[in-house]
MIDOSE-1310 file (N, C-alpha, C; in nm, 2 decimals, decimal comma, always signed):
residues 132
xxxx	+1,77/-0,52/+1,09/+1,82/-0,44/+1,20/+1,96/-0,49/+1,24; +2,05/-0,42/+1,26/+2,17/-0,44/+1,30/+2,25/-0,33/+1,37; +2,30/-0,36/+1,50/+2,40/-0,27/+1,62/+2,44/-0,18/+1,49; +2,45/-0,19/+1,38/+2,50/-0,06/+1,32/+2,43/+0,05/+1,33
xxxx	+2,25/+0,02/+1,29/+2,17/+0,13/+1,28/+2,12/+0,21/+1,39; +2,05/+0,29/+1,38/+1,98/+0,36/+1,51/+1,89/+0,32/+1,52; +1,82/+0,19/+1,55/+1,70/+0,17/+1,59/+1,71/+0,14/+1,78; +1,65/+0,21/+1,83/+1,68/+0,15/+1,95/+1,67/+0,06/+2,01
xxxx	+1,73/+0,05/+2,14/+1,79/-0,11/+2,20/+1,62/-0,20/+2,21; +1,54/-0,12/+2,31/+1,41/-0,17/+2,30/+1,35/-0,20/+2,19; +1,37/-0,16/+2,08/+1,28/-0,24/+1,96/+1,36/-0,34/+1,91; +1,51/-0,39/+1,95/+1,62/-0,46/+1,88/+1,55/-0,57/+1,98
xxxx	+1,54/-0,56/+2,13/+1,50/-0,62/+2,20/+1,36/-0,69/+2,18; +1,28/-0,62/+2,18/+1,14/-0,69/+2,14/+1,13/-0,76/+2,01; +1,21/-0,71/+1,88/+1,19/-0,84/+1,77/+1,29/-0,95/+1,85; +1,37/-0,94/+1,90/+1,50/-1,05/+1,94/+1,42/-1,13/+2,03
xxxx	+1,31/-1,07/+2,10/+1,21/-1,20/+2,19/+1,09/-1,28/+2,12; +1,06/-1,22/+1,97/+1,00/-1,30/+1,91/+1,04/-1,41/+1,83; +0,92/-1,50/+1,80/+1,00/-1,63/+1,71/+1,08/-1,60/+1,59; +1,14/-1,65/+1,53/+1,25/-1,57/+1,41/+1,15/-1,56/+1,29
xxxx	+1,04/-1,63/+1,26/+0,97/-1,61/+1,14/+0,87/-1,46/+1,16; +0,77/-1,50/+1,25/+0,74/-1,35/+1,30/+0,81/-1,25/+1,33; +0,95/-1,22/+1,36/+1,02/-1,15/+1,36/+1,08/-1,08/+1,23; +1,09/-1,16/+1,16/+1,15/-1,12/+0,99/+0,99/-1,07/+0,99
xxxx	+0,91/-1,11/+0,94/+0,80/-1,03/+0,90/+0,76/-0,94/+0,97; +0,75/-0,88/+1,08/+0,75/-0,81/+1,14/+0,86/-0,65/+1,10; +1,02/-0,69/+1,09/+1,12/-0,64/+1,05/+1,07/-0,59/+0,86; +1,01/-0,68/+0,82/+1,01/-0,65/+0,70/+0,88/-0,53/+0,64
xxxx	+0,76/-0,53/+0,76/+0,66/-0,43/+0,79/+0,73/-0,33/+0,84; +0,80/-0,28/+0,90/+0,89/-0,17/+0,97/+0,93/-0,09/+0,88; +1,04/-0,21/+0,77/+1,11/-0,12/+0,68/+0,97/-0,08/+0,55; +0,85/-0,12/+0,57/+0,79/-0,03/+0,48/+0,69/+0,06/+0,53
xxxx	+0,66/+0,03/+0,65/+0,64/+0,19/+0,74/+0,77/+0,29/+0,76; +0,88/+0,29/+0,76/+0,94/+0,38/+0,74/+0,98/+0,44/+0,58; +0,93/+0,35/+0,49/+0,97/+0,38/+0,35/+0,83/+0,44/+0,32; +0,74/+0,42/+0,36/+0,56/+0,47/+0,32/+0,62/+0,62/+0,37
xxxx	+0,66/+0,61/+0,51/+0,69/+0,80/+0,59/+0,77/+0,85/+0,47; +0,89/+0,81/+0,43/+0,97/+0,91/+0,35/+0,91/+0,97/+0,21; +0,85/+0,85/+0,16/+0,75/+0,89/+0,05/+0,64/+0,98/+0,08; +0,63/+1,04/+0,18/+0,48/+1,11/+0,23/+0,52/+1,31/+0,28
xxxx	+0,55/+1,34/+0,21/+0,58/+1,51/+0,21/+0,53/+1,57/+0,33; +0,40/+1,55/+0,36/+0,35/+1,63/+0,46/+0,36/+1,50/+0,61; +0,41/+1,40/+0,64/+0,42/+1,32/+0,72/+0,55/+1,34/+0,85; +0,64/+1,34/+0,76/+0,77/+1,36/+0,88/+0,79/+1,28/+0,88
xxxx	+0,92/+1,30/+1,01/+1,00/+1,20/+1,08/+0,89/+1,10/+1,15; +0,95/+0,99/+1,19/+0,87/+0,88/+1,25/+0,93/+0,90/+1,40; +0,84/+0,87/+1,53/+0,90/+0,81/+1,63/+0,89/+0,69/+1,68; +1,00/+0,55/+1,69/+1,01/+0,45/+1,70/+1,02/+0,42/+1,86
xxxx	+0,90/+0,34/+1,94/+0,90/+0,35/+2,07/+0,81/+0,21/+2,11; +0,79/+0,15/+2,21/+0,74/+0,06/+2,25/+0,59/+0,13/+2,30; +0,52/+0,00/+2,27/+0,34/+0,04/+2,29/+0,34/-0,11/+2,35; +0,27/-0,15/+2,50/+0,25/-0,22/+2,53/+0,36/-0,33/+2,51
xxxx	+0,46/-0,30/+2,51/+0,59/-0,39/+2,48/+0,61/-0,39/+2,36; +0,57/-0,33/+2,25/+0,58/-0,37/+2,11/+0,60/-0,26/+2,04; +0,69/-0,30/+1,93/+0,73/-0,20/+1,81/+0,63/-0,13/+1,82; +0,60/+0,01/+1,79/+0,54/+0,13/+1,81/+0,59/+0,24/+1,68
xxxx	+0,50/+0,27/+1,61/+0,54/+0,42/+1,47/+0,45/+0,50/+1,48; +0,49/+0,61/+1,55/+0,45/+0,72/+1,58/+0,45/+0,84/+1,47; +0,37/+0,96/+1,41/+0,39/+1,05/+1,29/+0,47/+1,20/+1,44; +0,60/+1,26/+1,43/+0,60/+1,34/+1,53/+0,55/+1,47/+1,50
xxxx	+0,51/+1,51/+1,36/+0,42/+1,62/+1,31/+0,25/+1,56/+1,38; +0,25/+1,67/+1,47/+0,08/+1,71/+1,52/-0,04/+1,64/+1,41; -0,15/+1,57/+1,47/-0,24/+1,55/+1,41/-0,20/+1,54/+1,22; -0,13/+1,46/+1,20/-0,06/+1,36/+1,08/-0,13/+1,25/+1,08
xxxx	-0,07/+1,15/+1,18/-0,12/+1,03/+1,14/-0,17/+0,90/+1,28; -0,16/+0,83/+1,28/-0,21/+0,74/+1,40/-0,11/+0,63/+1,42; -0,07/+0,57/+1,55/+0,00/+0,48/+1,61/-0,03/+0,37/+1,50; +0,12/+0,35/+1,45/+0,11/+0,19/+1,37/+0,19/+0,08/+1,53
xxxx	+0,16/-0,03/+1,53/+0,20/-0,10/+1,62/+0,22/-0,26/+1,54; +0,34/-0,28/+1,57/+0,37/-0,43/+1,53/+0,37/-0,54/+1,63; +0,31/-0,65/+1,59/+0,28/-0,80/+1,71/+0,22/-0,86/+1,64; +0,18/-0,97/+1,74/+0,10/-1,05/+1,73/-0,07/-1,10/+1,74
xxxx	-0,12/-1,14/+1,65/-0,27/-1,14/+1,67/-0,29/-1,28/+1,66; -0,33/-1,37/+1,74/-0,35/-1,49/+1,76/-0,25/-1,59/+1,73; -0,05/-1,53/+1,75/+0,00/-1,64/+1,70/+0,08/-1,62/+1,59; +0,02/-1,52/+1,51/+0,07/-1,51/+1,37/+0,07/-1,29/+1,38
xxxx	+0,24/-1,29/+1,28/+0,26/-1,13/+1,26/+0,19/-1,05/+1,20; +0,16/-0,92/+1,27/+0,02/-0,84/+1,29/+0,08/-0,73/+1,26; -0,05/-0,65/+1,21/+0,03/-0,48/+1,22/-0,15/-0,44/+1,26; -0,10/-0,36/+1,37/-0,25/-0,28/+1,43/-0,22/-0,16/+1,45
xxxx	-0,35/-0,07/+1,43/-0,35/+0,02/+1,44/-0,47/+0,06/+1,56; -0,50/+0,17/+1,67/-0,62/+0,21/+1,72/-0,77/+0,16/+1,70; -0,83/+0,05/+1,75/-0,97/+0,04/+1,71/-1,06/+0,15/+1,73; -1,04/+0,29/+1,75/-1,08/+0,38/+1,78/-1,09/+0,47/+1,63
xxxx	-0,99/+0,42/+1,52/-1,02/+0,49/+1,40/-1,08/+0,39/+1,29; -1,13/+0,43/+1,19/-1,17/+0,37/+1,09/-1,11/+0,28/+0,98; -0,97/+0,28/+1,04/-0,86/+0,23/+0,95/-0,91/+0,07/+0,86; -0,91/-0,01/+0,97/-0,97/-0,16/+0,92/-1,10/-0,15/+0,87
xxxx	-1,19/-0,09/+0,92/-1,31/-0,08/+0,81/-1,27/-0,03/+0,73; -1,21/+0,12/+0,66/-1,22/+0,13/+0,53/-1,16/+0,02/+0,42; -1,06/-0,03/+0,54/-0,97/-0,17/+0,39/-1,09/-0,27/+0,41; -1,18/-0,30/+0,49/-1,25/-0,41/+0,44/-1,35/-0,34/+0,33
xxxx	-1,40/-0,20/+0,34/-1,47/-0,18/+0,25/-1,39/-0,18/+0,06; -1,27/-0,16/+0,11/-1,14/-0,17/-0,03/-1,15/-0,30/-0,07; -1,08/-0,39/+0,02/-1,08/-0,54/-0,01/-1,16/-0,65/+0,04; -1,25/-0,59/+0,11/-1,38/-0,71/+0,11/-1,31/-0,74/+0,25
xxxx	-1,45/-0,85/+0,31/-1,45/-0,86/+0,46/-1,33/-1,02/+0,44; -1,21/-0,98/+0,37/-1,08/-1,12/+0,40/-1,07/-1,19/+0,58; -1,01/-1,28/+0,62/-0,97/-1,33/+0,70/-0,83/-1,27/+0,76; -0,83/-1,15/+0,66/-0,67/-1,13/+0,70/-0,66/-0,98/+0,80
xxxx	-0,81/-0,90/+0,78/-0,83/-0,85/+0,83/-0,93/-0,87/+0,96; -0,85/-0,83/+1,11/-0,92/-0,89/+1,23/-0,96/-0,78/+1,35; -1,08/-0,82/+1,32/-1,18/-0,68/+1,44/-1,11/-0,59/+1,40; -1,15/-0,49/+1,43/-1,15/-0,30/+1,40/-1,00/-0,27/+1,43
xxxx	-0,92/-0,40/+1,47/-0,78/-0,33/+1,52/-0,61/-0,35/+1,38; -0,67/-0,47/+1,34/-0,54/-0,54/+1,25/-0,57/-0,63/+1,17; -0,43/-0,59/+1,14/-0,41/-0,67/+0,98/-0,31/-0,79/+1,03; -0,33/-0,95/+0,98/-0,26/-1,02/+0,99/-0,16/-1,05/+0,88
xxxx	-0,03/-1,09/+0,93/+0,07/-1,05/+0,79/+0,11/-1,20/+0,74; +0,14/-1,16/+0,64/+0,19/-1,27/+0,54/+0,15/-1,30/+0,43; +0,07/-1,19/+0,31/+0,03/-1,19/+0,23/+0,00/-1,13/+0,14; -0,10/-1,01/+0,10/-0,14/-0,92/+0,03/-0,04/-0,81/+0,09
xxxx	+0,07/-0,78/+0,03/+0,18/-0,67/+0,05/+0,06/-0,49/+0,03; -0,04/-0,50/-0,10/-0,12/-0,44/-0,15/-0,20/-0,37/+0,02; -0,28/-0,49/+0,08/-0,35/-0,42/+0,20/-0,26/-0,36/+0,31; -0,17/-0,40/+0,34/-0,05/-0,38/+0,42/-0,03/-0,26/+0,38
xxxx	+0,05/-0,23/+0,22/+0,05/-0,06/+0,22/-0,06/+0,05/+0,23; -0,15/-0,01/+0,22/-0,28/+0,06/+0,21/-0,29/+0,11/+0,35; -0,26/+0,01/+0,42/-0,29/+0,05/+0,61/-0,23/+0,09/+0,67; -0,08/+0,08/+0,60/+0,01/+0,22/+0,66/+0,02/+0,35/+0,60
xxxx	-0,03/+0,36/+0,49/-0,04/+0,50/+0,42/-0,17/+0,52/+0,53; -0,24/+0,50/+0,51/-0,42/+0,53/+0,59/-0,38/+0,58/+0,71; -0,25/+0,47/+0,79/-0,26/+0,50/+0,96/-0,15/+0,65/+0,97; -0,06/+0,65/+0,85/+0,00/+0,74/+0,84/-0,02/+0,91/+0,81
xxxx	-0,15/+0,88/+0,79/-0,20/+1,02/+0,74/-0,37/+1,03/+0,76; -0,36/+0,92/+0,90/-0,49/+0,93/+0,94/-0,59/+1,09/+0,99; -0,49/+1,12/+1,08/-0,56/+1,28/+1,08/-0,59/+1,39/+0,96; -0,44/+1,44/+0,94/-0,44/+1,48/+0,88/-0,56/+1,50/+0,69
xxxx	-0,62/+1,34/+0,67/-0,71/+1,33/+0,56/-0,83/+1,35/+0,64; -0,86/+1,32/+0,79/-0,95/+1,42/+0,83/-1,02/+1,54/+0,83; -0,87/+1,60/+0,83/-0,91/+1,75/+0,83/-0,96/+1,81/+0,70; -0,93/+1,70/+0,60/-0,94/+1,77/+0,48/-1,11/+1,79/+0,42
């Protein structure tokens, strides 16, 4: 991220208050939630907004997909989604009950790039594979 792009001041702000290591990882889960959206036909534009103080990826097409949210989970860079959907159980059922996946809400970052894309395609088009 850089004053050049449009990401807004609030999300420039909230990585700039995290530590610089969690922050690059964090930055670097962003740019593939935004690259998972453009690859995704029926998904849309994204809306980029604070959740609880924290990077927030919203689907702005209706019943699409579910809140991706970037932070921290005990310390170390997280990408969570709603414990209210099935998202983390189905990757444990994909990739087995790992350490990297924590309670019904998140994924801890820094490793299998593989479950990471899996959980933003999933949270991305959470409704919508509902309906289907």
């Amino acid at each position: 991220m850089s004053a050049k792009d449009d990401t807004p001041i609030e999300i420039v702000t909230a990585f700039g208050a995290l530590p610089s290591d969690i922050a690059a990882i964090l930055r670097s889960a962003r740019q593939r939630i935004f690259e998972a959206a453009a690859g995704l036909a029926d998904v849309g534009p994204l809306t980029e907004t604070l959740k609880w103080g924290e990077p927030a990826y919203l689907t702005e097409r209706p019943k699409t997909g579910t809140t991706i949210r970037l932070g921290q989970i005990g310390g170390r860079a997280a990408v969570m989604v709603p414990c209210s959907t099935t998202i983390i159980e189905d990757a444990r059922a994909i990739f087995g009950d790992v350490p990297e996946l924590s309670g019904k809400r998140g994924l801890i970052l820094g490793g299998d790039t593989q479950m990471l894309d899996h959980i933003i395609h999933a949270a991305l088009t959470y409704h919508s594979r509902k309906r289907r």
